[in-house]
N, C-alpha and C positions, 0 to 999 in steps of 0.2 A: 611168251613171257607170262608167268605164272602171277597174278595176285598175290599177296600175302596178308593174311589175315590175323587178327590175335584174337585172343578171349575176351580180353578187353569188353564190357559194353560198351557201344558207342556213345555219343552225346545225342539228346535228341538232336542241335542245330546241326551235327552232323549227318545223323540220320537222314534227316529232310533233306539237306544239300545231296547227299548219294541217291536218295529216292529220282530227288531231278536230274541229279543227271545222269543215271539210268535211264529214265524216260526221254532225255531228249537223244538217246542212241535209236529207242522205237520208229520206225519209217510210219508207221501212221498217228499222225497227229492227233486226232481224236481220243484213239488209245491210249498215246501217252500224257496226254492231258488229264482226262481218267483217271488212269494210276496214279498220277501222283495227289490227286484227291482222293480216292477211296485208302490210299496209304495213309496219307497223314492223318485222317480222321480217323481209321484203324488202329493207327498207334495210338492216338488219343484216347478212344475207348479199350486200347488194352490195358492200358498204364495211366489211369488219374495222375500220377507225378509228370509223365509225359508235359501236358499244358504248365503246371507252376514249373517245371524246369526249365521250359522250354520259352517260356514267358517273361520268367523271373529271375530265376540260376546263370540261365547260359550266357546272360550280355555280359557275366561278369568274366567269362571266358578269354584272354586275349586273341584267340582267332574268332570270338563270335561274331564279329560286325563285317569277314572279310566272307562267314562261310554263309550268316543271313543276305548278304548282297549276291554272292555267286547264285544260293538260291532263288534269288527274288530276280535277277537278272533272267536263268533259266528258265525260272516257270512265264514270265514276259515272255519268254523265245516261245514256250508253250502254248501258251494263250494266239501267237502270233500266228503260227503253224495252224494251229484249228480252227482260228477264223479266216487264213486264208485256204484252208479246204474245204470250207462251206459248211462246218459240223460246228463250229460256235459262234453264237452269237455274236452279233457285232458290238452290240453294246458291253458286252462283259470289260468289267475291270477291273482290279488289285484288289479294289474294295469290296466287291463281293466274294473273292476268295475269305478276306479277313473276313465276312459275315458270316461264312458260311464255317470256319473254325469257332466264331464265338459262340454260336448257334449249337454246333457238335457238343461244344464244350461244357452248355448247360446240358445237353441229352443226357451226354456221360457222366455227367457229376452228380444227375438226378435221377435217374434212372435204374439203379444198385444191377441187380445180378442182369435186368436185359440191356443195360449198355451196349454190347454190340451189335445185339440184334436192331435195337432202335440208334443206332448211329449208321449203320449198312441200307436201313431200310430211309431217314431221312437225307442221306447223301447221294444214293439212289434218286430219290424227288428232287434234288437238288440239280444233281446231274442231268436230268429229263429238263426240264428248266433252264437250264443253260444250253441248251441246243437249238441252233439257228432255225431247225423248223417252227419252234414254239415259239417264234421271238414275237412280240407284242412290245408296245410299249411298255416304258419305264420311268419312274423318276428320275434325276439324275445320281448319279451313286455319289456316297457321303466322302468327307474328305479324310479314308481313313488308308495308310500303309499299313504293311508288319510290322514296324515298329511301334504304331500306334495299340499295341496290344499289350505293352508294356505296363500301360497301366490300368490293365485289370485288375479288380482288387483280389487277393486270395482266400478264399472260404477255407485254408485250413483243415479240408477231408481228406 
């Protein structure tokens, strides 16, 4: 059975949710953990409109709240998967992915023409960082979802 694709661009919320689950077809966990981090932050540094759309626009969407849950359920599956392979941390949670988007999000909004360079190169650190060998202690992670990103405020660039 052949896929079928349009021209269409996608929505980011869409984006995101096929990013994951794409990744949770990967047999290695780590990998697809990975990906679906160096993707989203990718699309974020490709497209500034990426984050206010995807922050702002898209809840207004009526499938936004079923495709941000499939996602968010997914990347849980993710997170789950690589900490029970030994490759992430134990402590990792929800809340550092959110930090590590809002984090992206000033790179690439401040950064003009090396935005991808420096968002590949901090997600990379970020990624190193979250791997079970490096794991140290932590504070406890803040009480932050996807959803809580909603109320970013928008700089309008």
């Amino acid at each position: 059975m052949s896929r079928i694709t349009s021209n269409r661009p996608r929505s980011p919320g869409s984006a995101c949710a096929s990013t994951v689950d794409d990744a949770l077809e990967d047999p290695d966990p780590w990998r697809a953990f990975r990906t679906v981090i160096e993707t989203l932050c990718a699309m974020q540094a490709a497209d500034r409109g990426f984050t206010a759309a995807f922050l702002t626009a898209f809840p207004e969407a009526l499938d936004y709240e079923d495709k941000r849950a499939r996602a968010e359920r997914g990347f849980a599956e993710l997170t789950r998967r690589a900490k029970a392979a030994g490759r992430l941390r134990p402590d990792f949670d929800l809340a550092d992915l959110v930090l590590l988007l809002l984090a992206n999000n000033g790179i690439v909004t401040e950064s003009s023409g090396a935005a991808a360079a420096a968002s590949r190169r901090f997600v990379a650190y970020q990624l190193q960082a979250f791997q079970s060998d490096r794991a140290g202690p932590l504070p406890p992670p803040p009480p932050l979802g996807l959803d809580s990103l909603y109320a970013l405020p928008s700089t309008g660039r």
